[in-house]
C-alpha positions as CSV (number, residue, x, y, z in Angstrom):
1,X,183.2,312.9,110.1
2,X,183.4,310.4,112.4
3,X,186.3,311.5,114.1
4,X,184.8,314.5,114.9
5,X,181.7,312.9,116.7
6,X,184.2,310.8,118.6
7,X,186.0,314.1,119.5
8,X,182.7,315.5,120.8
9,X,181.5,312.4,122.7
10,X,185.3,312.3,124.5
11,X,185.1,315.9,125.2
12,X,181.7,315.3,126.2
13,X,182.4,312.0,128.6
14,X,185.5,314.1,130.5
15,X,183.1,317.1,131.5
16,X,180.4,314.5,132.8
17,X,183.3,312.6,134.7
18,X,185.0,315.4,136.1
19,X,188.4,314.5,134.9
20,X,191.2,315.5,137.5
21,X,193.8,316.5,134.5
22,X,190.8,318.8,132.5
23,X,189.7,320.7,136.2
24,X,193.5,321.1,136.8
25,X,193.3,322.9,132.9
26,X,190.4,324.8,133.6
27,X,191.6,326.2,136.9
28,X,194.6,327.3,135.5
29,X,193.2,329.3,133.1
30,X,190.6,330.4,135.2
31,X,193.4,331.7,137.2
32,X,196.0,333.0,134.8
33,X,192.4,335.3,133.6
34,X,191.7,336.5,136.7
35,X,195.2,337.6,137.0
36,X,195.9,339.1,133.8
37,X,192.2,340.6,134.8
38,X,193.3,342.4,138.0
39,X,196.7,343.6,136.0
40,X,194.6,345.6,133.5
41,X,192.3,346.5,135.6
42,X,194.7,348.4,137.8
43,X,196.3,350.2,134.4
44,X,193.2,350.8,132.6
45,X,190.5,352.0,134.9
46,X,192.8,354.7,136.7
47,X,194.3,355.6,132.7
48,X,190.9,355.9,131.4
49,X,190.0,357.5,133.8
50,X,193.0,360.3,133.4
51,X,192.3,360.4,129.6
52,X,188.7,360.8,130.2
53,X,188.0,363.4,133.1
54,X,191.4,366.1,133.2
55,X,192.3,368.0,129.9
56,X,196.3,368.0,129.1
57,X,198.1,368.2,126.3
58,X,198.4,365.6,124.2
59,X,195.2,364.4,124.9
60,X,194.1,364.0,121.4
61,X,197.0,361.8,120.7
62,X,196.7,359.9,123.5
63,X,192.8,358.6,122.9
64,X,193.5,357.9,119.7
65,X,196.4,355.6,120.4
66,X,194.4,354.2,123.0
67,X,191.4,353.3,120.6
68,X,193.8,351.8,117.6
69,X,195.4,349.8,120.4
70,X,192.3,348.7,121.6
71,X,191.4,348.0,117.6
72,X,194.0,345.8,117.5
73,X,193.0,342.7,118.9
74,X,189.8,341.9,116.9
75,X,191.7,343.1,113.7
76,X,194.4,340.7,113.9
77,X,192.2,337.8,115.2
78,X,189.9,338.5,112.0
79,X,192.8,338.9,109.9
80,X,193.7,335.4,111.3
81,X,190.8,334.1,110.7
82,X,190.5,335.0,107.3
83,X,193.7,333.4,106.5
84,X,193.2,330.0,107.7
85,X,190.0,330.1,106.3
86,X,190.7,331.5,103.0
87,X,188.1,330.7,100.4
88,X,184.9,332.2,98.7
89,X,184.7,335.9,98.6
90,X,187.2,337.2,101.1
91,X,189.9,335.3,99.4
92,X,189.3,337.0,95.7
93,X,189.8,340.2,97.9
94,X,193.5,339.5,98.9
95,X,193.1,340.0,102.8
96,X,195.2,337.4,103.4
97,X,198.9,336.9,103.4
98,X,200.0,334.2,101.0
99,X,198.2,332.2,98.2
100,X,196.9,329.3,98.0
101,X,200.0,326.5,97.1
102,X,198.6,324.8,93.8
């Protein structure tokens, strides 16, 4: 437990202090999400907006592909989750991949 509170109070100290190496970090991510930001943006506004306002064929098809793709994401970061976490009741349900080692 203790090296988890020293963790925090580290992670804590470089915020406070500004650390040169952690801004560089965060910047880059900052900017890496704006782009990938401005990259979907262009694809999905105009594509939603195709799929939502003219009537072709195919439609159907195509808003439910784009609703399973957009389904994807949370269910495979749950399913994840669930299996690094496996215990208690979701375990005894066999959502996850492997079992336990014994």
């Amino acid at each position: 437990m203790g090296s988890i509170l020293e963790g925090f109070v580290k992670a804590f100290s470089l915020i406070i202090q500004l650390d040169r190496e952690l801004l560089s970090i965060i910047l880059l991510s900052l900017e890496i999400s704006g782009v990938a930001l401005l990259i979907a943006s262009c694809l999905g506004i105009p594509a939603g907006s195709i799929l939502g306002l003219t009537k072709f064929r195919g439609r159907g098809l195509a808003i439910t592909l784009s609703n399973t793709f957009m389904a994807c994401l949370p269910l495979s970061s749950d399913c994840s989750f669930i299996c690094y976490f496996h215990g208690g009741d979701l375990w005894d349900l066999w959502l996850c991949c492997t079992p336990p080692m014994q």
